[in-house]
N, C-alpha and C positions, 0 to 999 in steps of 0.2 A: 696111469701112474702120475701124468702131471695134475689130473686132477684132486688123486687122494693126496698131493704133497698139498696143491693149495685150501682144499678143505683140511688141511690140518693146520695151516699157518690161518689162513681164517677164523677158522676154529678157537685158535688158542688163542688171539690176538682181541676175541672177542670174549668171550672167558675174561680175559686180564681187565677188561676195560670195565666190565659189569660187575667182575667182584672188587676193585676198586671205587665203582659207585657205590656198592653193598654196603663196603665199607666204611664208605662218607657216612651213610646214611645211618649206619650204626655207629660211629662215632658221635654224632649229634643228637642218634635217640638217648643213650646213653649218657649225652652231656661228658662227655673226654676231655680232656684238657685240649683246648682248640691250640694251644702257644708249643702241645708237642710237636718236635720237628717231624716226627713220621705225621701225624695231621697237618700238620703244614702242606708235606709233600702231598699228601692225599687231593687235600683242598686246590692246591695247583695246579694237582693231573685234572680233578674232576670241574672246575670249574669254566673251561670254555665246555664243556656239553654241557653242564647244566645250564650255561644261560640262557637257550632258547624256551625253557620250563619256569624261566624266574620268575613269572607272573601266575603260577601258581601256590597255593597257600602254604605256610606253615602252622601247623595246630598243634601247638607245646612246644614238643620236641620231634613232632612227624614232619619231617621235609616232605610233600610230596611231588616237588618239580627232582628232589636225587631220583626218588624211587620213578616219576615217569620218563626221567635221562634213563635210566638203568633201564625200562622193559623196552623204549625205543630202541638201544641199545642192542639189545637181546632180539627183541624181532627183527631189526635190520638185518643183524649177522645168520640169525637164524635164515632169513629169506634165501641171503647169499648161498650159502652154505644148500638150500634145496634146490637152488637154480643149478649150482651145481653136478647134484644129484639127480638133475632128468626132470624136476617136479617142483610145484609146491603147495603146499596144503590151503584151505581157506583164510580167510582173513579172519575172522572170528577165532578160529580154531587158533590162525599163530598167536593172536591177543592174548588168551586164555592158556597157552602153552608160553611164552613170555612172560604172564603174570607170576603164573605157578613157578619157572625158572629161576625166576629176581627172589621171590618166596623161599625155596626149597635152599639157594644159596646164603640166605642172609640166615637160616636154620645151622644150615652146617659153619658161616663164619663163626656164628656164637660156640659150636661145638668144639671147633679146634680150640678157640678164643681159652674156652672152659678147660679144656684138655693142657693147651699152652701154663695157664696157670696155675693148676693142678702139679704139674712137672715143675716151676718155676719155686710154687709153695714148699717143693720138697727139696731143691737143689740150691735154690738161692732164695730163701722168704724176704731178704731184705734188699733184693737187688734194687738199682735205682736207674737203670739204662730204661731207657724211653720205649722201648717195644713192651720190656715188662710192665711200666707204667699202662702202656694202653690195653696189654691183655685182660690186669686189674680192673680196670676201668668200663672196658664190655662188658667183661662177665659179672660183676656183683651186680647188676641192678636185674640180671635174669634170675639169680641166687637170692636173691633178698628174699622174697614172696617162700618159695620153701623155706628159708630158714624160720620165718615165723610157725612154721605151721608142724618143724619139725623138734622133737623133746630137748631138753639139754641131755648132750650122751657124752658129758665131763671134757667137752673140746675136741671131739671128734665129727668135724662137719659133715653132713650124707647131704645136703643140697645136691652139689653134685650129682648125685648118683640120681636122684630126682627130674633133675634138669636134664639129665642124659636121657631118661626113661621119654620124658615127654615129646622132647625131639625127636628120639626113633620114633616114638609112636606119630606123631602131627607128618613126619617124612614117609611114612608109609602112606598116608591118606593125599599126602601129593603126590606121591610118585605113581600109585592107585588111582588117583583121578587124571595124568595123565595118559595111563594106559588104559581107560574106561573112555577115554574121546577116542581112541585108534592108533596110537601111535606104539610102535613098535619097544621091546626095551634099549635097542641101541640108542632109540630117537628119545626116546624118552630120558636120558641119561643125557645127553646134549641136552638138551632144555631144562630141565628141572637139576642138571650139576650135581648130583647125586651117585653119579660112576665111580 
């Protein structure tokens, strides 16, 4: 019993901390307004972990010292979390189930992101509070690439529905390749954040 309480607070404390990395790191692929206050906050939590990675490159807009905070992140907690469980798997295997993990999450942040202002578009188009700012700000540069590609249908945008398609399908083929290394669906849902 004391064990599933701490793998759950484990759990979820590690959860919070990698989709807050996720999220750095889609706020900066994305180019977000850096001066919003939720980036601000962002940037504050994530910044003492990322410093031990500072010395890795940025190319454009790819931070890739957020994204290797995030899968250390993720395989630390993961490790915990199997020490717990009796076990833990190889070291290759956690790398590759971390990678896939930080992956599969930063798929679904853009999903909600897209969903967020979807609902936003319909309830408040001209809201100006800073969350809706930042859902704007995710999601168009996913949306962009289908819109060109998609007819004028008189102001009716289907990106979305596009953007929705491509992410179930690309989350199938993670969550698929998690479960093609051996890892159970419970385990696989821990890692690749997909539950």
């Amino acid at each position: 019993m004391e064990a599933n309480l701490v793998f759950y607070i484990l759990n979820t404390l590690v959860a919070v901390a990698v989709a807050l990395l996720a999220l750095r790191f889609l706020l900066q692929l994305t180019q977000a307004n850096y001066y919003n206050p939720i980036s601000q906050g962002i940037n504050r939590f994530a910044a003492p972990i990322i410093g031990p990675f500072a010395s890795l490159p940025t190319i454009g807009s790819v931070n890739f010292s957020v994204l290797a905070a995030a899968v250390v992140v993720q395989g630390l907690g993961a490790t915990l979390c199997f020490l717990l469980l009796g076990g833990i798997p190889g070291v290759v295997q956690l790398i590759v189930w971390s990678v896939l993990s930080v992956f599969g999450l930063l798929l679904d942040l853009v999903f909600y992101a897209l969903i967020g202002m979807i609902i936003l578009s319909w309830l408040a188009p001209n809201a100006s509070h800073p969350g809706a700012e930042i859902l704007m700000q995710v999601s168009e540069p996913f949306m962009e690439p289908f819109r060109k590609i998609m007819p004028d249908m008189g102001g009716l945008d289907l990106s979305p529905i596009l953007l929705f398609i491509v992410i179930n399908v690309i989350e199938a083929f993670v969550v698929g390749g998690a479960r093609s290394m051996g890892l159970s669906s419970t385990v696989a849902q821990f890692f690749v954040g997909l539950g």
